[in-house]
Structure formats: structure tokens, C-alpha cells
C-alpha positions in Angstrom: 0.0 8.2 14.6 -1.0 11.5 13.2 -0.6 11.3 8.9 -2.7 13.8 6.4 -5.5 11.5 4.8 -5.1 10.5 1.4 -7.6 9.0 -1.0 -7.2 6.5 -3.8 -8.1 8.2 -7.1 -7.9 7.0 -10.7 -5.0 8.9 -11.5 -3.4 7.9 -8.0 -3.5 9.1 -5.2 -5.0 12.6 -3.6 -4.8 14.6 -0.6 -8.7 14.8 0.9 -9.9 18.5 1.6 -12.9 19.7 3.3 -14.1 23.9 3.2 -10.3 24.3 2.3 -8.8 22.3 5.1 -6.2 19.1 4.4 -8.4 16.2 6.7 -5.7 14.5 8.9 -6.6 10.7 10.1 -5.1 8.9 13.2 -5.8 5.8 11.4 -3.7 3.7 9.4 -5.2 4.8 5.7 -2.4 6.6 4.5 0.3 4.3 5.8 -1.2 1.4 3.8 -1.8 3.3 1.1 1.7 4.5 0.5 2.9 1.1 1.8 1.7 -0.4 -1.2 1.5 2.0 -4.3 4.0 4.8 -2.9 7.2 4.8 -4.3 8.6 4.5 -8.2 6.2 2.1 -10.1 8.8 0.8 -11.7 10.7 -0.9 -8.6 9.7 -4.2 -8.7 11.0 -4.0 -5.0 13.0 -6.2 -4.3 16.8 -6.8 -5.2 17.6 -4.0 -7.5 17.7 -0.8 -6.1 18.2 1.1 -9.5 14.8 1.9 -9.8 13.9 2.5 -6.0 12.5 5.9 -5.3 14.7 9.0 -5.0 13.6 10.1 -2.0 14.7 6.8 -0.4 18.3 7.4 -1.1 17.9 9.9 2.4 16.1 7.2 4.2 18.4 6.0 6.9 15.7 2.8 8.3 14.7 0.4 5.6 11.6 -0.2 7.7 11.1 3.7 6.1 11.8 3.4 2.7 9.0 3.0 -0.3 9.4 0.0 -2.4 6.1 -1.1 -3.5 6.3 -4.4 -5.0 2.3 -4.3 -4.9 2.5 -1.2 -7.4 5.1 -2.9 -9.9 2.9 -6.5 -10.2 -0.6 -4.6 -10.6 1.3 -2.7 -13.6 3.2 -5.6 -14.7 1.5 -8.5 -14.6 -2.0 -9.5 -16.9 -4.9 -9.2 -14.9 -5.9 -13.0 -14.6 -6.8 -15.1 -11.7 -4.1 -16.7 -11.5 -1.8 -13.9 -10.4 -4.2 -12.6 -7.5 -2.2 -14.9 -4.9 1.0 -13.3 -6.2 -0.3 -9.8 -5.9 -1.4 -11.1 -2.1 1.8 -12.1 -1.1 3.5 -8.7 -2.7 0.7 -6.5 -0.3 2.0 -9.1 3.0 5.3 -8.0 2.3 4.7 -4.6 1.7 2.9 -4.3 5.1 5.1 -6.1 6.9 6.9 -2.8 8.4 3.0 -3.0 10.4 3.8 -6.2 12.0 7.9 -5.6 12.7 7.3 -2.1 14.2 4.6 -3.5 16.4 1.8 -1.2 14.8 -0.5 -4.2 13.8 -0.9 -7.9 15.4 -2.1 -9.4 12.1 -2.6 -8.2 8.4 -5.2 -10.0 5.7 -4.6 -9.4 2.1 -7.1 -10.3 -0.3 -7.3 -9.8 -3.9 -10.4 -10.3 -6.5 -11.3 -9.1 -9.6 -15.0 -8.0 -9.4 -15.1 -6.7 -12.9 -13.7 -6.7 -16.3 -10.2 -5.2 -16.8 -10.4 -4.6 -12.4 -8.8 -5.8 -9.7 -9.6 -4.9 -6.0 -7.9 -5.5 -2.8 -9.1 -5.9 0.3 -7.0 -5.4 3.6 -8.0 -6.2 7.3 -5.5 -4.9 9.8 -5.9 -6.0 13.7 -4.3 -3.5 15.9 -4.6 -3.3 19.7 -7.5 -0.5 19.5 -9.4 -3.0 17.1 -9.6 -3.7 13.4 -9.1 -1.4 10.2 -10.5 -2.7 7.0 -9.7 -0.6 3.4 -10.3 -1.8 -0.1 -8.2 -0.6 -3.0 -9.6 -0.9 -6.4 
């Protein structure tokens, strides 16, 4: 799977560009990435679809569609220990689609806070060509 690399960034994220050129990956980067902070941040992403984002009202496979529960809880909820295994189980269900659509054999979420007023998470992603590990923080 071909997809145009993207980079977290701390206003979001951003398009990578080297002498001029957009860098595309065969890897699963951007997919994770948009997996869990694309989307509307406010769609807590589940139930209500009020706040969903617009562009999913012309996705036609839910597998498709952004709802990034991980997104809402990091903005949401107070950064305090005990609300890492919540933000765990959001990111598991957010990458689920990896598991359903065959693109991963196992996904491990974990989430820390390695500084003040900072949380980090960690993903490890087993695939048939091997395992892909990216940290968000």
C-alpha cells in the first residue's frame, strides 16, 4: 500500500518534503497516523455521529471512515495515569480496521507519560513482511 508520508508535528500533522518532492512510504505510517488523530477532534467516536468528520458523510465502507476516538480522549480527558489504559483501548479500536482487513496479524498499544504535561504512545504492528513500530508523542 502506497500512501504520501506524513509526520506528526505540534500543530498536527504534516506532509514530509525532501528537495521539493512529497516522500511517499509503502509502510503503514500514515494509515496509523490518521487512524488515530484523523478525523474531527471533537467525535468522541463512537455512537453519535453529529460530530463525525464531513468527509465521512461520502464514505460508503465504515472500515473507511475517520472517527478517532484516540484524538477525542487525548483532548478530553486529564493527563493522569490513570487514563493511559483508556487511551490504550481507544488506539486498539481505532486500529482495528488493520486486523479486520487483514493488513496486520497483531497490534500493541502502549501509552506513558514520559514527561510533565506529555503523553506518548507507542505502537507495534506485526504484519506478514515483519513488524512496524511508531511512537506518537
Amino acid at each position: 500500500m502506497t500512501d504520501v508520508l506524513l509526520r506528526q508535528t505540534d500543530d498536527g500533522g504534516d506532509l514530509v518534503c525532501e528537495n521539493g518532492l512529497v516522500l511517499l512510504t509503502e509502510g503503514l505510517e500514515t494509515a496509523v497516523y490518521l487512524s488515530l488523530f484523523g478525523g474531527n477532534e471533537d467525535d468522541p467516536g463512537q455512537g453519535d455521529l453529529t460530530h463525525q468528520f464531513w468527509g465521512n458523510l461520502l464514505e460508503t465502507d465504515p472500515a473507511r471512515a475517520y472517527r478517532s476516538e484516540t484524538q477525542y480522549l487525548l483532548k478530553s480527558l486529564p493527563l493522569i495515569p490513570a487514563n493511559l489504559r483508556r487511551v490504550e483501548q481507544a488506539a486498539q479500536r481505532d486500529l482495528q480496521w488493520l486486523l479486520d482487513t487483514g493488513n496486520a496479524t497483531s497490534i500493541e498499544v502502549t501509552a506513558s507519560i514520559p514527561a510533565l504535561n506529555r503523553m506518548q504512545i507507542d505502537v507495534a504492528i506485526e504484519t506478514a513482511s515483519g513488524t512496524t513500530r511508531l511512537t506518537f508523542g
